[in-house]
Steps between C-alpha positions, in 0.01 A plus 500: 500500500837707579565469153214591328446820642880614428446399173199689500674842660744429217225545180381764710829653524554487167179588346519817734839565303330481163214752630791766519656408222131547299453809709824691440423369118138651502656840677788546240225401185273728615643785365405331110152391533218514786260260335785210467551619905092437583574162277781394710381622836137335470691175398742508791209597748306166357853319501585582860144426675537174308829445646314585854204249457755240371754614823185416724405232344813310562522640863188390561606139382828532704283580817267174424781255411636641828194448735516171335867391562380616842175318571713171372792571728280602820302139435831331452631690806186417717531145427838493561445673852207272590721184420786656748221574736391136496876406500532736821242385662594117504812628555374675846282235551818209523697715611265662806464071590864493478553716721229476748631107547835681501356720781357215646820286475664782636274602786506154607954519506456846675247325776800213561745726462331672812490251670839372508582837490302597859617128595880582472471856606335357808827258567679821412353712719541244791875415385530880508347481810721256662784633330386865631466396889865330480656767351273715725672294765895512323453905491361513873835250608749685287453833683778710624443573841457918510569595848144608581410250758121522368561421137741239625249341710218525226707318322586195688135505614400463132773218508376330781091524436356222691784376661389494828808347637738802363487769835535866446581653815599912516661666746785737579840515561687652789614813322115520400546385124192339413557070396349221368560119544341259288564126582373161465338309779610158509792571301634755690660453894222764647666458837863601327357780320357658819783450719783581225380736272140677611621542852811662459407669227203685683716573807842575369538528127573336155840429630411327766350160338642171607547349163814397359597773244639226256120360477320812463456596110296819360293503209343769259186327344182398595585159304843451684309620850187234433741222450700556811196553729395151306832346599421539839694819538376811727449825278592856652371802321616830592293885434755668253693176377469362150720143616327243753699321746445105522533320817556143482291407741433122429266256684599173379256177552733278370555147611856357645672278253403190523612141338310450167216218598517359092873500471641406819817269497657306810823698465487844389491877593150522694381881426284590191367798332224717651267728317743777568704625197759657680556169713511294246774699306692500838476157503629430169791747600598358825586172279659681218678791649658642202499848315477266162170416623178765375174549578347729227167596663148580313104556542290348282155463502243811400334451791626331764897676502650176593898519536682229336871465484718333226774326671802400298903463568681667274818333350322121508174612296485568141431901463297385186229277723498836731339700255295224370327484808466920575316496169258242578454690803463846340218309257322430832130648461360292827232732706552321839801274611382316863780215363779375337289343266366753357841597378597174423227450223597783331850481457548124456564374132212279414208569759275209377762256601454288773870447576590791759745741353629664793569364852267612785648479835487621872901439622760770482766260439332329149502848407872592590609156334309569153646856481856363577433272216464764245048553529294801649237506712182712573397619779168658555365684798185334708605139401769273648559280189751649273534452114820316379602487091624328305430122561504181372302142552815403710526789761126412552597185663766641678537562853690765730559171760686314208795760584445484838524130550770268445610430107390148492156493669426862292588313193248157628256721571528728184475181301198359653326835486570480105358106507189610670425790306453306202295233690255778591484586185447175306361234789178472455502545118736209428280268761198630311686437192649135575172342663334592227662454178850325575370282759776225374781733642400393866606215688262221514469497883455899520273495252270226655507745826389778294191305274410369828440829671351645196253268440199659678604831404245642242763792368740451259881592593492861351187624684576316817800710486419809403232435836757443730723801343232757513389375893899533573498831405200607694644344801835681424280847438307466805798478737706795337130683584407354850695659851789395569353275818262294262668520179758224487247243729206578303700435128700214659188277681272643174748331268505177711131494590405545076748269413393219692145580428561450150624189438263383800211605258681321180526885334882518475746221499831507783735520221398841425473644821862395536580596159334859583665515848869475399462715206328721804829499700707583155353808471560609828917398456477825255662809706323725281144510545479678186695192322232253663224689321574437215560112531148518662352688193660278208416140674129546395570517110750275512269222654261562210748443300565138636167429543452550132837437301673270766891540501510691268264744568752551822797506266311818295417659825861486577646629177263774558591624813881447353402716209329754693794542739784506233316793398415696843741763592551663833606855397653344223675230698446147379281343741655162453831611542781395571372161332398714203711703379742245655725681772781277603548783818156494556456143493705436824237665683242310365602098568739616782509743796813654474685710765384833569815687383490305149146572476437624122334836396 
């Protein structure tokens, strides 16, 4: 349409041209003739208004063909547009379900999400919680003490909320200097404090308290202060001075050393340790009175502060096995320590073994023997047994009378402790074993003795055993439990009294019940009672074993245990050793006692 009209403008254009051409031709010949002029001007007058109808003529035809072209092109448009609209509106439509499921979907995460999300802040909030009040309580402890007697005693107070056994008591000084004492009853000597600190004090002056200077220490926290007063120490505050004096005022309830009831010997040192820390370390030091030997003293525990003390001589152990053992201890993360156990389980190599890995004992001079030999030992405040490391099977079945005895009975007695420990081991299993499967391997004569007492039994070997085991151990159980005054007669006539009953009633044979008795006694040949438990612990499987494979079901119990040992470690000692690793040095000490001076480390 563009086109056409330009093309139109052109003919215009150019007919306007050839107007003024005939016009400037009609003005110059007008001069010769006026009628040729009227001629030419009524012809161009009929010339020109045919030009204008044929001019609007063709407009007029541009203007249709152009409201056509535009009726066609607004149709074509408007079905265009209502195709898209249909397009859009299924569009909309799937995508408006799209996204409501996708709300949906989502809601539906958001709603978990919450959840777990109110769920964990709620642990937060109560770890933060927890974690607040100890920190709460690490800020209030780790106070520097600020001179104002006030603020100091806010602070302790805050400290010491609801301890009703920590005593605040205020009063003032002789040159009128206001003071406060803060002790622990039943930790604290009440009757010393009075008479050799508050007493003077109150009358005289600072300078006049009957305490050894050398004891008396000063601290500048509220931490360092709430430990001493927890120690058992007496706690002076004075108006005006930022450092606390300690006092240390103890009132021990400890018991006189005694000789240890499980490992007493017929010819031996008779004292043994006491709950005390500090007497058991002089004990230890009144054997071993050398500068080579240290005591490298800890607290562990978050909340009950217990002291321990590595003990070590220095020179005879290896300084590798000393560190060894402070980082096990530093990796410690035990809330309360009431025993040596506690430690022990923590430190030890394999805890799931039922082999003991460190030696548990009560007498000062097992512990000054195994330290001269080139081993450590623990010792832990509020328990008499100490912690010795590292061991093996062999120093289990040891005992301090072997060196205290003469060479050739230690070495009969050594021997038949060795004998016996395997018998409590493997008794009953090989009986069970034998009468049951291998029943040729007994004499004709015993076993005649033996089918004729079990004849009315109605139990099979394995279960009349495991009877008689598991009633052995109750009786043993119940003794250990009972006082003292009925213990021994009630396990001793109980164990007679059941026994006869039995085989009275037909329900276990006399074989067994001797079988059971003398692997009984065995166990108690062990010196360690830590050593027996184990024997006592493995005899059950290993009588399943019999009762089920025979022989050789006794054989695979045995290679085992050998397995299982060959592998144990005692901070990274072999625990069969000196058999293996074979130590020719070590060995001497093993099937021989030898004298104390060529005693190997």
């Amino acid at each position: 349409m563009s086109q056409n009209s330009q093309n139109t403008n052109t003919n215009s254009g150019t007919n306007s041209n050839t107007n003024t051409n005939s016009n400037t031709n009609s003005s110059t010949n007008s001069n010769s003739s006026t009628s040729t002029t009227e001629q030419q001007g009524s012809k161009q007058e009929t010339e020109q208004s045919t030009e204008q109808n044929m001019k609007q003529d063709t407009k007029e035809e541009q203007k249709e063909q152009k409201q056509d072209q535009q009726e066609k092109e607004n149709g074509e448009n408007s079905e265009i547009s209502k195709q898209n609209k249909d397009q859009n509106a299924k569009k909309n439509t799937d995508q408006d379900s799209k996204e409501n499921e996708n709300e949906n979907g989502k809601e539906k995460k958001e709603n978990k999400e919450n959840k777990e999300n109110k769920e964990n802040k709620g642990k937060d909030q109560s770890d933060q919680e927890g974690q607040s009040d100890q920190e709460k309580q690490e800020t209030q402890q780790d106070l520097p003490l600020t001179g104002d007697l006030a603020i100091d005693e806010e602070t302790l107070r805050a400290v010491f909320t609801d301890c009703s056994d920590v005593i605040f008591h205020s009063f003032e000084t002789a040159g009128f200097t206001s003071a406060l004492c803060v002790y622990c009853v039943g930790l604290c000597d009440t009757e010393r404090l009075e008479r050799q600190v508050l007493t003077p004090v109150q009358e005289i002056g600072m300078e006049a308290a009957q305490v050894p200077l050398s004891s008396v220490k000063t601290v500048e926290t509220s931490k360092e202060a709430a430990e001493a007063i927890l120690e058992g120490e007496a706690l002076l505050l004075l108006e005006g001075s930022n450092v606390a004096t300690t006092y240390p005022l103890y009132k021990a309830a400890n018991r006189s050393t005694e000789e240890p009831l499980a490992e007493s010997t017929v010819r031996g040192a008779r004292d043994g340790f006491t709950e005390s820390l500090a007497t058991n370390l002089s004990l230890v030091r009144k054997r071993l009175k050398t500068p080579a030997l240290k005591f490298r003293t800890r607290t562990v525990g978050e909340s009950s502060n217990t002291s321990i003390a590595l003990a070590y001589v220095e020179g005879i152990i290896d300084a590798s096995l000393v560190k060894e053992v402070e980082q096990r201890l530093d990796r410690l993360r035990v809330r309360d320590i009431l025993e040596s156990q506690y430690i022990e389980e923590d430190i030890i190599d394999q805890r799931f073994s039922p082999f003991p890995q460190m030696i548990a004992t009560e007498r000062p001079d097992v512990v000054a023997s195994n330290l001269m030999e080139g081993r450590f030992a623990i010792l832990v405040d509020g328990t008499p047994f100490t912690l010795v490391a590292p061991v093996t099977l062999f120093s289990m079945l040891q005992s301090p009378e072997d060196y205290y005895q003469y060479v050739f009975m230690s070495v009969f007695l050594r021997w038949l402790r060795y004998v016996f420990y395997v018998l409590s081991l493997l008794l009953p299993s090989a009986y069970v074993a034998i009468t049951t499967y291998h029943q040729e391997m007994i004499p004709t004569v015993l076993l005649l003795s033996i089918a004729r007492a079990r004849e009315e039994i109605p139990f099979p070997a394995l279960v009349e055993a495991l009877i008689m085991e598991i009633a052995f151990e109750a009786l043993r159980e119940a003794g250990v439990r009972l006082p003292k005054q009925v213990g021994s007669a009630v396990s001793i006539v109980g164990a007679l009294i059941i026994g006869q009953a039995a085989t009275t009633a037909g329900i276990v044979s006399a074989p067994m019940i001797i079988i059971v008795a003398i692997t009984g006694i065995a166990s108690f040949m062990i010196p360690r009672y830590s050593a027996s438990i184990s024997t006592r612990l493995l005899r059950f499987p290993i009588m399943l074993l019999a009762g089920t494979l025979g022989l050789i079901g006794v054989m695979l119990g045995i290679i085992l245990i050998v397995i299982h040992l060959s592998s144990l470690r005692s901070f990274g000692a072999p625990y069969l050793s000196p058999v293996a690793p074979t130590n020719a040095k070590g060995l001497k000490d093993l099937w021989w006692r030898p004298a104390p001076w060529n005693k190997p480390r």
